[in-house]
mmCIF file of the N, C-alpha and C atoms, coordinates in Angstrom:
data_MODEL
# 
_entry.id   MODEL 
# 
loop_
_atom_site.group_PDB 
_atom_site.id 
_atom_site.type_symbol 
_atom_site.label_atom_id 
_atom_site.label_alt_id 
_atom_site.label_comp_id 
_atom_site.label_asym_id 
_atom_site.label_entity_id 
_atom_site.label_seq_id 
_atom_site.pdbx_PDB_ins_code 
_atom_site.Cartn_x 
_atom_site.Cartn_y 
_atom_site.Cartn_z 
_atom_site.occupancy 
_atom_site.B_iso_or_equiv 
_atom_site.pdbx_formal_charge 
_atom_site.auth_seq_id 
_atom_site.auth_comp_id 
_atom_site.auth_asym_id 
_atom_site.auth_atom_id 
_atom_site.pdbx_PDB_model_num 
ATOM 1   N N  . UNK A 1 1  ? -6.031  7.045  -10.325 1.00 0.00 ? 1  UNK A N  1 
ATOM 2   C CA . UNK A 1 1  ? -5.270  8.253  -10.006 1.00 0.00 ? 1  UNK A CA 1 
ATOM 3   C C  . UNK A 1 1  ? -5.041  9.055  -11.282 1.00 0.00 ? 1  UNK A C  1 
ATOM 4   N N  . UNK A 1 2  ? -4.960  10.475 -11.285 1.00 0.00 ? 2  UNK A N  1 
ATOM 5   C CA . UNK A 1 2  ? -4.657  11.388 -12.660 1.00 0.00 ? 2  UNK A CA 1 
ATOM 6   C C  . UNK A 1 2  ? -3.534  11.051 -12.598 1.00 0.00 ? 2  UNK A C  1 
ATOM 7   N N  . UNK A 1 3  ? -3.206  10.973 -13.870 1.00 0.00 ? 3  UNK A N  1 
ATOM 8   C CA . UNK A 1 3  ? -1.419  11.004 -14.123 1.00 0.00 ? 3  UNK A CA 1 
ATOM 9   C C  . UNK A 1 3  ? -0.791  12.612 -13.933 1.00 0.00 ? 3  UNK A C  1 
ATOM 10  N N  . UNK A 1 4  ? -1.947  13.096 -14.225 1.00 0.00 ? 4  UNK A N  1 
ATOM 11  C CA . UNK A 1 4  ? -1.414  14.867 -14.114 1.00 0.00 ? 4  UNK A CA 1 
ATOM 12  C C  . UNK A 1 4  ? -0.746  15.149 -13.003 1.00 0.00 ? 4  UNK A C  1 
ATOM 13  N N  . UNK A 1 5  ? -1.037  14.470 -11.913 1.00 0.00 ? 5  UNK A N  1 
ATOM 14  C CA . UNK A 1 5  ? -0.614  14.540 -10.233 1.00 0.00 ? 5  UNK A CA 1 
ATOM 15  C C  . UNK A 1 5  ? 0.723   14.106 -10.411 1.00 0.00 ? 5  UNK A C  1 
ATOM 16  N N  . UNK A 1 6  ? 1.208   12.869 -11.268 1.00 0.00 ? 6  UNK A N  1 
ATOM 17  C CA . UNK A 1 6  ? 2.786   12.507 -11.230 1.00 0.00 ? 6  UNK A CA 1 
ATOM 18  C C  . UNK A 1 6  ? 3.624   13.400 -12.447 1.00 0.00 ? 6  UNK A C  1 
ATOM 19  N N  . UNK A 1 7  ? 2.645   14.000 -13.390 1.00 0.00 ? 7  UNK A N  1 
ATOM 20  C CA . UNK A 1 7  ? 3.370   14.752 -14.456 1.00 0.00 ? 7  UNK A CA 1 
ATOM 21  C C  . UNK A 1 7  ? 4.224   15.886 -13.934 1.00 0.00 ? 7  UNK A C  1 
ATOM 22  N N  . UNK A 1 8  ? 3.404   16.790 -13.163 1.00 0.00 ? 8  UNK A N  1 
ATOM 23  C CA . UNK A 1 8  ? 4.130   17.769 -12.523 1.00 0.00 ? 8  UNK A CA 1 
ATOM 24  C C  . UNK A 1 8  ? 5.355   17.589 -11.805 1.00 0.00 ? 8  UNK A C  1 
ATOM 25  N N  . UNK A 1 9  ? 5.218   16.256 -10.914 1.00 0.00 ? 9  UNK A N  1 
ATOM 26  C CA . UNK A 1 9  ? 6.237   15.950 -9.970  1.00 0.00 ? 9  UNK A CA 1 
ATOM 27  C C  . UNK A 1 9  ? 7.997   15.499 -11.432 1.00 0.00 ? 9  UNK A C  1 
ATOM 28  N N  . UNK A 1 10 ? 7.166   14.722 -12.170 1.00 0.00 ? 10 UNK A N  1 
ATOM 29  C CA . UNK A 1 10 ? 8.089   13.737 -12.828 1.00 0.00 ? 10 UNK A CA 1 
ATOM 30  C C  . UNK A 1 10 ? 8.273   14.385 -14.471 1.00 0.00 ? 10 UNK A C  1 
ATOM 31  N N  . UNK A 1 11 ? 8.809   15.716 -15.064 1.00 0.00 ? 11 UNK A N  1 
ATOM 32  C CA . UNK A 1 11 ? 8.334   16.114 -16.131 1.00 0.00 ? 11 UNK A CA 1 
ATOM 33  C C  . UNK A 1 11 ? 9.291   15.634 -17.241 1.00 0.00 ? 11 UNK A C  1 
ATOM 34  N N  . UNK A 1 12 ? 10.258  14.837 -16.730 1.00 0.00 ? 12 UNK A N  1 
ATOM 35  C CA . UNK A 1 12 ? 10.940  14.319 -17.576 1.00 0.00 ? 12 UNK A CA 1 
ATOM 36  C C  . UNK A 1 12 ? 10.295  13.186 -18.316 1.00 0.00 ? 12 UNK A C  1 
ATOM 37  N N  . UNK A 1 13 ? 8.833   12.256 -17.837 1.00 0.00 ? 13 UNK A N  1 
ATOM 38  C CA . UNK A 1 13 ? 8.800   11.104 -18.305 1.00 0.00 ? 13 UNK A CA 1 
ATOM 39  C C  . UNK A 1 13 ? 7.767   12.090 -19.074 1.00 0.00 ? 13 UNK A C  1 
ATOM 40  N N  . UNK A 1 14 ? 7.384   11.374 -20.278 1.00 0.00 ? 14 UNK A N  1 
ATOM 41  C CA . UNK A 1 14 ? 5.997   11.858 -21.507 1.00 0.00 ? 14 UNK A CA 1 
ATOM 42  C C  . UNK A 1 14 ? 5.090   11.089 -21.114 1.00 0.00 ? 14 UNK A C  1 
ATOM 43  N N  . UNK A 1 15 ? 3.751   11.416 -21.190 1.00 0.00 ? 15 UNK A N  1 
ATOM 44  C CA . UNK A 1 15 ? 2.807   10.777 -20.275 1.00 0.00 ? 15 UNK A CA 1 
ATOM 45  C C  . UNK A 1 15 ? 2.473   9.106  -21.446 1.00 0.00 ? 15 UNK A C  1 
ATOM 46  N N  . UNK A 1 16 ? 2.531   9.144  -22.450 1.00 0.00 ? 16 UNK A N  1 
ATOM 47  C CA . UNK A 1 16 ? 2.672   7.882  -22.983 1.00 0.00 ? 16 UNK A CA 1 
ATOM 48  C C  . UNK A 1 16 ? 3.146   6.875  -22.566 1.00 0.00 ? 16 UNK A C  1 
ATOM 49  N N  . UNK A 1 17 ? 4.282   7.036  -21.901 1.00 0.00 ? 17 UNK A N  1 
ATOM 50  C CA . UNK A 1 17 ? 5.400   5.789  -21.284 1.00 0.00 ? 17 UNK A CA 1 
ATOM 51  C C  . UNK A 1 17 ? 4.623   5.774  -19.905 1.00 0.00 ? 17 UNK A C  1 
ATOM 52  N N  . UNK A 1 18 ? 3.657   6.300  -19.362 1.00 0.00 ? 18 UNK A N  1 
ATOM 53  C CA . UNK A 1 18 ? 3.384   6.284  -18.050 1.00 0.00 ? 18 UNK A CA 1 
ATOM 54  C C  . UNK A 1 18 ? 2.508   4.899  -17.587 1.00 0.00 ? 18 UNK A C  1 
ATOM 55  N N  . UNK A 1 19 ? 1.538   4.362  -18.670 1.00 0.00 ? 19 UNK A N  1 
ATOM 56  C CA . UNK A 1 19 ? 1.521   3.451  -18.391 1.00 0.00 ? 19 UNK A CA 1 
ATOM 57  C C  . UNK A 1 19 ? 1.856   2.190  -18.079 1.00 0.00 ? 19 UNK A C  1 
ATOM 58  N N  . UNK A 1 20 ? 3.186   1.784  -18.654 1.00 0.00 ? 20 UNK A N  1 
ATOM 59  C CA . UNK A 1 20 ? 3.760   0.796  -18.512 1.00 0.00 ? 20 UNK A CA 1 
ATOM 60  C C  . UNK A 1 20 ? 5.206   1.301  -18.229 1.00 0.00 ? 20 UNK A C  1 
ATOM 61  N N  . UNK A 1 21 ? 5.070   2.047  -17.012 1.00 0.00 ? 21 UNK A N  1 
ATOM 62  C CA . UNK A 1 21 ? 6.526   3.050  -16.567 1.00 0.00 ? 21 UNK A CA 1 
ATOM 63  C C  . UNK A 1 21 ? 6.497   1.946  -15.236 1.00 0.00 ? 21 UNK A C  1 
ATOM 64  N N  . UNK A 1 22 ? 7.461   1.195  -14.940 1.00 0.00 ? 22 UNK A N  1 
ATOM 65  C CA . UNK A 1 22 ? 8.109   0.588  -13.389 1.00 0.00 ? 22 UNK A CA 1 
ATOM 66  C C  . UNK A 1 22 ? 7.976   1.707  -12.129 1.00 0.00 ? 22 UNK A C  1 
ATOM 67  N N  . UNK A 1 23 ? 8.721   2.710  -12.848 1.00 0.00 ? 23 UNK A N  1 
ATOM 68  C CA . UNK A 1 23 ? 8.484   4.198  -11.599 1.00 0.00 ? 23 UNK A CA 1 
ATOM 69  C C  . UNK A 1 23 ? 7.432   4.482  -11.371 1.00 0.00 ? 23 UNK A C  1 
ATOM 70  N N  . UNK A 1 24 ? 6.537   4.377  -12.383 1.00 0.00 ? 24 UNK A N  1 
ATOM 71  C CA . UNK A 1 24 ? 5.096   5.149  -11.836 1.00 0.00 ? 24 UNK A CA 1 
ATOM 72  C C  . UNK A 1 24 ? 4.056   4.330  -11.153 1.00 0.00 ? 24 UNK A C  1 
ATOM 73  N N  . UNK A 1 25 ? 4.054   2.701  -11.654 1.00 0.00 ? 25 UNK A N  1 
ATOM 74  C CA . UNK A 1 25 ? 3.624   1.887  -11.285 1.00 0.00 ? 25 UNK A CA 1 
ATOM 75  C C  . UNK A 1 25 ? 4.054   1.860  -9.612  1.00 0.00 ? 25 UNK A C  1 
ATOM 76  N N  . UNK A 1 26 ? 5.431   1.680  -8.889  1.00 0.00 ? 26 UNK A N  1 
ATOM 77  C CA . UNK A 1 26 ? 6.155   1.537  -7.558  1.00 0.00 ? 26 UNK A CA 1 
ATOM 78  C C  . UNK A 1 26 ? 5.151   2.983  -6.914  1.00 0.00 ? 26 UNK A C  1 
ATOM 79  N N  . UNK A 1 27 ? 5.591   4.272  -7.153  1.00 0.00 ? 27 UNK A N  1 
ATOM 80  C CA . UNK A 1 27 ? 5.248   5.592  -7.047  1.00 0.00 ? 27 UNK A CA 1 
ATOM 81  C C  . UNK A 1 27 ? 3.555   5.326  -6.454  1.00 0.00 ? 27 UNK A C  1 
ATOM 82  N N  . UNK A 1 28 ? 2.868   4.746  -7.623  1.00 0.00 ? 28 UNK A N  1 
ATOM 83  C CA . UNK A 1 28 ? 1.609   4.343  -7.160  1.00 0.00 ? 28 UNK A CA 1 
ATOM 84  C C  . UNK A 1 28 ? 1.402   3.672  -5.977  1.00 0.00 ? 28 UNK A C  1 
ATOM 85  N N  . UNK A 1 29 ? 1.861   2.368  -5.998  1.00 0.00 ? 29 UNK A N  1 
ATOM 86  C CA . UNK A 1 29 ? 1.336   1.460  -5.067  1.00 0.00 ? 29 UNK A CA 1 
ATOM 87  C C  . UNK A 1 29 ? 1.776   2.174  -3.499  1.00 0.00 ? 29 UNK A C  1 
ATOM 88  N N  . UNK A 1 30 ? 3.015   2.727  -4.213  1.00 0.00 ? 30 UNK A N  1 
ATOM 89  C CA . UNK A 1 30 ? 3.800   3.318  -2.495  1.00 0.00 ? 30 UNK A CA 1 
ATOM 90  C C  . UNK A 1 30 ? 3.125   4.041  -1.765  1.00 0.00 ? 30 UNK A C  1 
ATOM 91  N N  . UNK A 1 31 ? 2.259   5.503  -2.950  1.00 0.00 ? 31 UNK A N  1 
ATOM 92  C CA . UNK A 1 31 ? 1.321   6.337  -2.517  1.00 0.00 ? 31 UNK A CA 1 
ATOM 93  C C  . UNK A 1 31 ? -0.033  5.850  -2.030  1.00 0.00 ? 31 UNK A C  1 
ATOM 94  N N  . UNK A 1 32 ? -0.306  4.962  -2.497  1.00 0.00 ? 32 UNK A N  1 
ATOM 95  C CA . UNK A 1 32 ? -2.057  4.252  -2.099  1.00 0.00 ? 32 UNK A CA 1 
ATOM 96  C C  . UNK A 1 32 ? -1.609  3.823  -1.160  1.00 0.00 ? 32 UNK A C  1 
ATOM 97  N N  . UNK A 1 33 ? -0.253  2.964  -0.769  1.00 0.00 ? 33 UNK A N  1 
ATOM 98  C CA . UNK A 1 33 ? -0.341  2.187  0.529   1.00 0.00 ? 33 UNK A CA 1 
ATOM 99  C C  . UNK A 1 33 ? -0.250  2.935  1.681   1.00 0.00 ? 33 UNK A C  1 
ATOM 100 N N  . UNK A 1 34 ? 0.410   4.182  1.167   1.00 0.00 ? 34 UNK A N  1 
ATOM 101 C CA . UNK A 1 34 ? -0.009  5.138  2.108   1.00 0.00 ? 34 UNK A CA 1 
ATOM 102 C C  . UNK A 1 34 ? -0.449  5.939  2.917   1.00 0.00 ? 34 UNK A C  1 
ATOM 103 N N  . UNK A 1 35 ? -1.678  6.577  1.626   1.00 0.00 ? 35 UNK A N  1 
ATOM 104 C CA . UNK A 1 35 ? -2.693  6.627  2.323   1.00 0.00 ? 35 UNK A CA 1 
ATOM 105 C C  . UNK A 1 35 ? -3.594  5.602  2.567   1.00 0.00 ? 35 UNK A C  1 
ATOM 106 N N  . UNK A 1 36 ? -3.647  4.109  2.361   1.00 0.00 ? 36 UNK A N  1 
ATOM 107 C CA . UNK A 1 36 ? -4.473  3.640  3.270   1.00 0.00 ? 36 UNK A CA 1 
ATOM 108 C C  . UNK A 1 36 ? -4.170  3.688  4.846   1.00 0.00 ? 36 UNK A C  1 
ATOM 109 N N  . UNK A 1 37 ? -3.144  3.489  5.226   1.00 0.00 ? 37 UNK A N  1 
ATOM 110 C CA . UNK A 1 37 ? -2.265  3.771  6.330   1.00 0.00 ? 37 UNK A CA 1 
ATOM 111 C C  . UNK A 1 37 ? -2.640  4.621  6.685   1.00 0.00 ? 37 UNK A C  1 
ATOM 112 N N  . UNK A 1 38 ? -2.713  6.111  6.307   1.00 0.00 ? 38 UNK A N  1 
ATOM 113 C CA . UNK A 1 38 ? -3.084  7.183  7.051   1.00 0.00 ? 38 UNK A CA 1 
ATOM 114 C C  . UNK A 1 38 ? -4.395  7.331  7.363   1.00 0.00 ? 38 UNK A C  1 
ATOM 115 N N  . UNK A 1 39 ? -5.231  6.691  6.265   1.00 0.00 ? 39 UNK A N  1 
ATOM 116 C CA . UNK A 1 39 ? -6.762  6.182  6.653   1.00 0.00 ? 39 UNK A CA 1 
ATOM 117 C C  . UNK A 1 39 ? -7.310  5.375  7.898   1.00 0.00 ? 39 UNK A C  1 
ATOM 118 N N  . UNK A 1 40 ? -6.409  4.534  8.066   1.00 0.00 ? 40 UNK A N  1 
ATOM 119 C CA . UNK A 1 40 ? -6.246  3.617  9.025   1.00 0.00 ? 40 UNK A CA 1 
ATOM 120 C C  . UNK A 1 40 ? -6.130  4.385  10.298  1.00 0.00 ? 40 UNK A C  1 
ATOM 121 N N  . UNK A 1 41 ? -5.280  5.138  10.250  1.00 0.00 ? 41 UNK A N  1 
ATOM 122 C CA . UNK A 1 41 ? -4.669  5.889  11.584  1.00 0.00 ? 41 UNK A CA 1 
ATOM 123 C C  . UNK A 1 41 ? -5.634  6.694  11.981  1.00 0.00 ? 41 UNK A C  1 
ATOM 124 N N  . UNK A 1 42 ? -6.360  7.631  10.741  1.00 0.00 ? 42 UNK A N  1 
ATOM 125 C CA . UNK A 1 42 ? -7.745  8.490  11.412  1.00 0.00 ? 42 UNK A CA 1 
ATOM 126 C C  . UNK A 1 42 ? -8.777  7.267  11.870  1.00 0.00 ? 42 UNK A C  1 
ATOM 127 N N  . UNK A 1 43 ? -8.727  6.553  11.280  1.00 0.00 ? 43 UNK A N  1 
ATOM 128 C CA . UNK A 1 43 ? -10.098 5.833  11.852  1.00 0.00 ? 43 UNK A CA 1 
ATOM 129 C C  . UNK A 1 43 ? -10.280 5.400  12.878  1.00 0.00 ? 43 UNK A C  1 
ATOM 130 N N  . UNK A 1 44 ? -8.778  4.626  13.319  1.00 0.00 ? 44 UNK A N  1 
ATOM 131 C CA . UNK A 1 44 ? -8.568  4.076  14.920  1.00 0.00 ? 44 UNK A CA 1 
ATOM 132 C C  . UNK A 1 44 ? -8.602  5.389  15.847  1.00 0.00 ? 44 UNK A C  1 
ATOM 133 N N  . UNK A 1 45 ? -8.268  6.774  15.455  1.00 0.00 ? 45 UNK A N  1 
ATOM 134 C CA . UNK A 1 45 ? -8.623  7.931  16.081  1.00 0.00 ? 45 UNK A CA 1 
ATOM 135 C C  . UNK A 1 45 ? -9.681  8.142  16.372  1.00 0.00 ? 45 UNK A C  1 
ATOM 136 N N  . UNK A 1 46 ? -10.342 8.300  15.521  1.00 0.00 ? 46 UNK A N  1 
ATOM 137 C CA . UNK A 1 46 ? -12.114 8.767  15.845  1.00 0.00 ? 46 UNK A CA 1 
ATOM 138 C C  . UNK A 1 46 ? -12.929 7.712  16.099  1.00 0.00 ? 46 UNK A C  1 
ATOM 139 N N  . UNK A 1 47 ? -12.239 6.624  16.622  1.00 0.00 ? 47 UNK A N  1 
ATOM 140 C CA . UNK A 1 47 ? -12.975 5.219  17.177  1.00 0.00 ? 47 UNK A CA 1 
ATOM 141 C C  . UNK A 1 47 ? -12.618 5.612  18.671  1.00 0.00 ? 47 UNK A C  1 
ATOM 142 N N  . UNK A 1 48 ? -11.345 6.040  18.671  1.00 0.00 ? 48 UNK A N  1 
ATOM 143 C CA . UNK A 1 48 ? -11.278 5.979  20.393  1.00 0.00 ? 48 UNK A CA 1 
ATOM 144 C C  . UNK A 1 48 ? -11.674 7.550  20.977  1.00 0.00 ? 48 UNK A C  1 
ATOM 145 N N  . UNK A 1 49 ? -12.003 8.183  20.038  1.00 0.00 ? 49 UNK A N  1 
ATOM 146 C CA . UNK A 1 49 ? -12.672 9.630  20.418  1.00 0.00 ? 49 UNK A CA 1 
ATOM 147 C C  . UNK A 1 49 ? -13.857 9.544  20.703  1.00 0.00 ? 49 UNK A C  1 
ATOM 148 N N  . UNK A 1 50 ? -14.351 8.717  20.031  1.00 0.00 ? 50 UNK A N  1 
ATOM 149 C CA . UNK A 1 50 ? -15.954 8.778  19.831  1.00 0.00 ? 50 UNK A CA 1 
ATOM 150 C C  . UNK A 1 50 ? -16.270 7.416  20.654  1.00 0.00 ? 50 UNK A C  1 
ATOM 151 N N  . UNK A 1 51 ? -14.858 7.215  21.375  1.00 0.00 ? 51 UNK A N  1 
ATOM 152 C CA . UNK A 1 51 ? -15.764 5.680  21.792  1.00 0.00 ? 51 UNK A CA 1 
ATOM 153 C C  . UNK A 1 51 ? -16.417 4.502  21.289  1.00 0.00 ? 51 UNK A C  1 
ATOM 154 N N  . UNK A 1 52 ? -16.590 4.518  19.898  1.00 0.00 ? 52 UNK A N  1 
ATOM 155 C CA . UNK A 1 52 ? -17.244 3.305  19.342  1.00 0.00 ? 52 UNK A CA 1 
ATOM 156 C C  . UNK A 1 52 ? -16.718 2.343  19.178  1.00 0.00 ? 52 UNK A C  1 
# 
């Protein structure tokens, strides 16, 4: 993931500390688990659209 995507959101942290930041690390996993989830949800969609 760019860190640039959490810089904007988070401009208080300096992107140095971002690697070994607890917040950004949580922030991450929360966001990926997310969208896998939402990945998930289109796919079981266009399985039962498409019938396959």
């Amino acid at each position: 993931m760019p860190k640039d995507a959490f810089m904007c959101r988070m401009p208080e942290f300096r992107s140095e500390y971002f690697d070994d930041l607890p917040a950004y690390i949580l922030n991450t996993e929360t966001m990926l688990s997310s969208i896998n989830r939402k990945n998930r949800n289109v796919n079981n969609y266009n399985r039962a659209i498409g019938g396959n």
